[in-house]
C-alpha positions in Angstrom: 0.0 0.0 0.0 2.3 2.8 -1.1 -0.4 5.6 0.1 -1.6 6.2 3.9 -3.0 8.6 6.1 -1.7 10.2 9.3 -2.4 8.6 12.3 -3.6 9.5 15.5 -4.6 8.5 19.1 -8.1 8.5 21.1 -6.6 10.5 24.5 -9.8 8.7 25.6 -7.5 5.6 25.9 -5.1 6.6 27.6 -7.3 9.0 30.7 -6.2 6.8 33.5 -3.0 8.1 33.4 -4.4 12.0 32.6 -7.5 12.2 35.2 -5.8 13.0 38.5 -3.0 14.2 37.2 -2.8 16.4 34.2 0.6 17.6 35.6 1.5 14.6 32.9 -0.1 15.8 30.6 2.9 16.5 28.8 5.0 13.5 29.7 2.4 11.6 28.2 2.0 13.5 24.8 6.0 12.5 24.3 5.4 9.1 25.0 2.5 9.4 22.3 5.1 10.8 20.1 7.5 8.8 20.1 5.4 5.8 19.8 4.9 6.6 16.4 1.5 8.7 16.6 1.3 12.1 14.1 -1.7 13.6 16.1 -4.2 13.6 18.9 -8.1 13.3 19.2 -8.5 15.0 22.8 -11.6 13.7 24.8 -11.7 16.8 27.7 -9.1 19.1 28.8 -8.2 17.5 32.3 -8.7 21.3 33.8 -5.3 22.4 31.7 -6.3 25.9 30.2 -6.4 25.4 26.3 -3.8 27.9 25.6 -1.2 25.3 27.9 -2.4 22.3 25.5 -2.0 23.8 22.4 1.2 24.6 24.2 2.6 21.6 25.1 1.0 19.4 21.5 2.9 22.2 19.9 6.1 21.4 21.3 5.9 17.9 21.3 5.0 17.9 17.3 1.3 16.2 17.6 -1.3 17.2 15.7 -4.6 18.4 17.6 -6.6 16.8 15.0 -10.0 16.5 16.7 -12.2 16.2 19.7 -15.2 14.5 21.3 -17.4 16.7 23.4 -20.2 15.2 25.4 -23.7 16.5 24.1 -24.2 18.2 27.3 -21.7 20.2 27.1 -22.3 21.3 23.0 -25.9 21.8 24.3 -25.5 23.8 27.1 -22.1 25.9 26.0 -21.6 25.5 22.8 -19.6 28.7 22.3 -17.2 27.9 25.1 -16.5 24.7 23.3 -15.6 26.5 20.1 -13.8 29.0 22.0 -11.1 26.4 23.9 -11.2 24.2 21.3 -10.2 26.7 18.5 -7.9 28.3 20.6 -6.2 24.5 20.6 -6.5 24.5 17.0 -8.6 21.8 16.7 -10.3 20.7 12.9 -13.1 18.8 14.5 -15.6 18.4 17.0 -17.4 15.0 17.5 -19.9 14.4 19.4 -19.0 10.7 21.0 -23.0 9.5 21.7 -26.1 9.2 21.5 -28.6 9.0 24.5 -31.3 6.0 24.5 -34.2 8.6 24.2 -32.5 9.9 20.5 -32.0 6.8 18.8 -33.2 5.5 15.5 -35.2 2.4 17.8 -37.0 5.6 19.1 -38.5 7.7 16.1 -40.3 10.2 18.0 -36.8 10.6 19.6 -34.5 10.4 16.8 -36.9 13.3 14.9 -35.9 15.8 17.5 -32.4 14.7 17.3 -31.5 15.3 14.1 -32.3 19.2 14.0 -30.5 19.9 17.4 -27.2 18.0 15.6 -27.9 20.2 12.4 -28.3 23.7 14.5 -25.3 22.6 16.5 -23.2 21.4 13.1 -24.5 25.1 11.3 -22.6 26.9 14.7 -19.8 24.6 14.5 -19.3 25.6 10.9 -19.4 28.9 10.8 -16.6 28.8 13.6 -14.3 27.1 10.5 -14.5 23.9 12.3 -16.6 20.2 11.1 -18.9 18.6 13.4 -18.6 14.7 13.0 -20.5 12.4 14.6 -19.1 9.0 16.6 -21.0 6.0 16.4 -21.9 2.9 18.6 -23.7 -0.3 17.4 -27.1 1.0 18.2 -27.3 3.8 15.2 -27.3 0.8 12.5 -31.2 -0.5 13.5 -33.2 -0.4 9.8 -35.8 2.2 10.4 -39.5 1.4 8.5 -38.8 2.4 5.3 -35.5 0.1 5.2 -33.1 2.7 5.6 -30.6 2.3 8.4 -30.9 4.8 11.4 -27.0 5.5 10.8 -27.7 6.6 7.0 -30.7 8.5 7.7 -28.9 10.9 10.1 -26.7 12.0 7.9 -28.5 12.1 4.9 -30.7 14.6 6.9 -28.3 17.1 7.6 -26.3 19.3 4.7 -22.6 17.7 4.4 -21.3 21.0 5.8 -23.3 20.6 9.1 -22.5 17.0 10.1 -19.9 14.3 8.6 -19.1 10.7 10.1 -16.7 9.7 12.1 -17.2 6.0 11.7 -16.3 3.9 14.6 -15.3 0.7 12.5 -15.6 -1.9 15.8 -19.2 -0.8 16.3 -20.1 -0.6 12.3 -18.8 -4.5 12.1 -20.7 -5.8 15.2 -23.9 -4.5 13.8 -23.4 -4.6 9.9 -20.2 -6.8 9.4 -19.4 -4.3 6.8 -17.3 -1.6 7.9 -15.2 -1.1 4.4 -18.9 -0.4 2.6 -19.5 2.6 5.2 -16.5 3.6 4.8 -17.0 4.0 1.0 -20.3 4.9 1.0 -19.1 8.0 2.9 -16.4 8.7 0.2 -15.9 13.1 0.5 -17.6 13.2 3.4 -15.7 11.1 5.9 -12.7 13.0 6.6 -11.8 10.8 10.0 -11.8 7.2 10.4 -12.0 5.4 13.8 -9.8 2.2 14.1 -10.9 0.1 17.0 -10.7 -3.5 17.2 -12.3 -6.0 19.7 -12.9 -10.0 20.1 -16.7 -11.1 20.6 -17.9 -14.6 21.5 -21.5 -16.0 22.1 -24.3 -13.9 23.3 -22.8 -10.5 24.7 -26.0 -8.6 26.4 -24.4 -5.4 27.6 -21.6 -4.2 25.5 -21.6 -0.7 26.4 -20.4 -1.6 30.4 -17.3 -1.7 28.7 -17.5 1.9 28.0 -18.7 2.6 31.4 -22.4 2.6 30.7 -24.2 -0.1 32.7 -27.7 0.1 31.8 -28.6 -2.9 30.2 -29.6 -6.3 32.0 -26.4 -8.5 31.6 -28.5 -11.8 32.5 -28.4 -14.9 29.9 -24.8 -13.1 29.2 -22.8 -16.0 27.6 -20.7 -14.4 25.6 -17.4 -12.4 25.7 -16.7 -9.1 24.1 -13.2 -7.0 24.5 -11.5 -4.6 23.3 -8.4 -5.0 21.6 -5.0 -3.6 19.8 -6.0 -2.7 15.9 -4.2 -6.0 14.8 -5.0 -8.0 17.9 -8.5 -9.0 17.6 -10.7 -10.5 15.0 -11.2 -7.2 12.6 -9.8 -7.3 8.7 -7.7 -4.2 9.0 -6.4 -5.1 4.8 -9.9 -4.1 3.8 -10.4 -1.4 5.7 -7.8 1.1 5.3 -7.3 1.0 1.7 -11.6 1.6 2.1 -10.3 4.9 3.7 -8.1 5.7 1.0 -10.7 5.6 -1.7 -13.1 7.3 0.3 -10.0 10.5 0.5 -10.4 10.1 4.5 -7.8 12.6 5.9 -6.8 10.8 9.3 -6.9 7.5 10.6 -7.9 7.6 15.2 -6.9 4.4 17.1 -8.9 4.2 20.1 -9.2 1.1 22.9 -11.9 2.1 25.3 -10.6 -0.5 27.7 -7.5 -2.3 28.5 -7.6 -5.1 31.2 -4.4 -6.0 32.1 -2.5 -4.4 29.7 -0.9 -1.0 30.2 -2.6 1.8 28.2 0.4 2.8 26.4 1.4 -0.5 25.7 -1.9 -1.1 23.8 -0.9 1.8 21.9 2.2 0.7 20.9 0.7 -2.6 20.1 -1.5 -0.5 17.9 0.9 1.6 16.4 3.4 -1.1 15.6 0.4 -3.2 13.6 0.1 -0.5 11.7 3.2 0.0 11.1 3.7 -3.9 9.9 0.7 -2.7 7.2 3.4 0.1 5.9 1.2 2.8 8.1 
């Protein structure tokens, strides 16, 4: 594959060793660097002032390619997002999920959704920044008129105002078909999430994993993990080329979770798969 992308890491992954201490932040970001990684998708600040991160990413040589910002927080101050955000220099804001009462399995819901996303995406770019949405499994449900949720949302809302950010882990549990997103987004997917897992049996509550423990885990039989990109059961061949075609600008690795396994070790386990691909 002579051509790839520039490839960054979900800080997301790597918050237990940022949360009650963002004194390393910095020590960190080297460690980042010299693993291999170009850039950075930031998932909160850790109280450090904007300016002081745009700082330190600056010095280090990562790219602050993009951010997730919990919908609360683009609901409730959105112009204090843009503000820090673009201060960092930031290209794009994500919003990571989507609460139960807006999903595509809840129409009613899912109606009011989409114009909140669209006004918030019409703020976003007028700032000079691109909203993207992050998806789970649960955005891929066929709604009445067979269109998937996942499709629907976006085909709502002008290019300019919202763009995916397809999570490729969650687009193969529920499709199986993340290199067809992927395409079918071609021009309009500028990031591209590389997650991989390992998923046995019947898994009832997936989204614990992620810290989100609403679902009854009875008649559980299953197994479903997180993984290194490389190191679980994804076809990573197919998928970056996909990117490629589809003129995706960055490639994210992200591991929501990493047992026993040091967090920056999973990133290097990450990085170094890539790496094998000529990434």
């Amino acid at each position: 594959m002579s051509k790839k992308l520039p490839v960054a890491i979900q800080v997301y992954g790597l918050r237990d060793l940022l949360e009650n201490t963002p004194e390393n932040f910095k020590s960190v970001m080297e460690q980042v660097k010299a693993l291999g990684y170009d850039g950075v998708e930031l998932a909160g600040l850790y109280g450090i002032a904007p300016e002081k991160v745009k700082e330190i990413l600056d010095e280090v040589g990562l790219v602050p390619i993009s951010a997730h910002v919990a919908f609360d927080e683009m609901m409730n101050d959105l112009d204090k997002v843009i503000a820090d955000y673009s201060t960092i220099g930031v290209k794009y804001l994500v919003m990571p999920y989507m609460a139960e009462e807006y999903r595509p399995v809840n129409p009613e819901g899912f109606a009011k959704f989409l114009p909140m996303l669209n006004e918030v995406g019409a703020k976003i770019h007028k700032a000079g920044m691109t909203f993207l949405y992050h998806n789970h499994d649960f955005e891929f449900v066929k709604l009445p008129d067979g269109r998937w949720g996942y499709d629907a949302m976006f085909e709502a809302i002008p290019h300019d105002n919202l763009m995916p950010e397809l999570d490729t882990c969650w687009c193969d549990v529920a499709t199986g078909d993340a290199p067809g997103f992927i395409k079918k987004y071609t021009n309009r997917i500028p990031v591209v999430h590389l997650k991989d897992y390992i998923k046995r049996g019947e898994v009832k509550n997936m989204y614990k994993l992620i810290g989100i423990d609403t679902e009854e885990s009875e008649g559980d039989t299953g197994y479903f993990g997180f993984r290194p990109v490389g190191f679980g059961q994804m076809v990573w061949e197919d998928i970056l080329p996909a990117a490629i075609e589809a003129n995706a600008q960055w490639v994210v690795v992200e591991q929501d979770e990493h047992y026993d396994v040091e967090p920056l070790e999973c990133a290097r386990r990450s990085r170094e798969y890539l790496k094998i691909l000529g990434w």
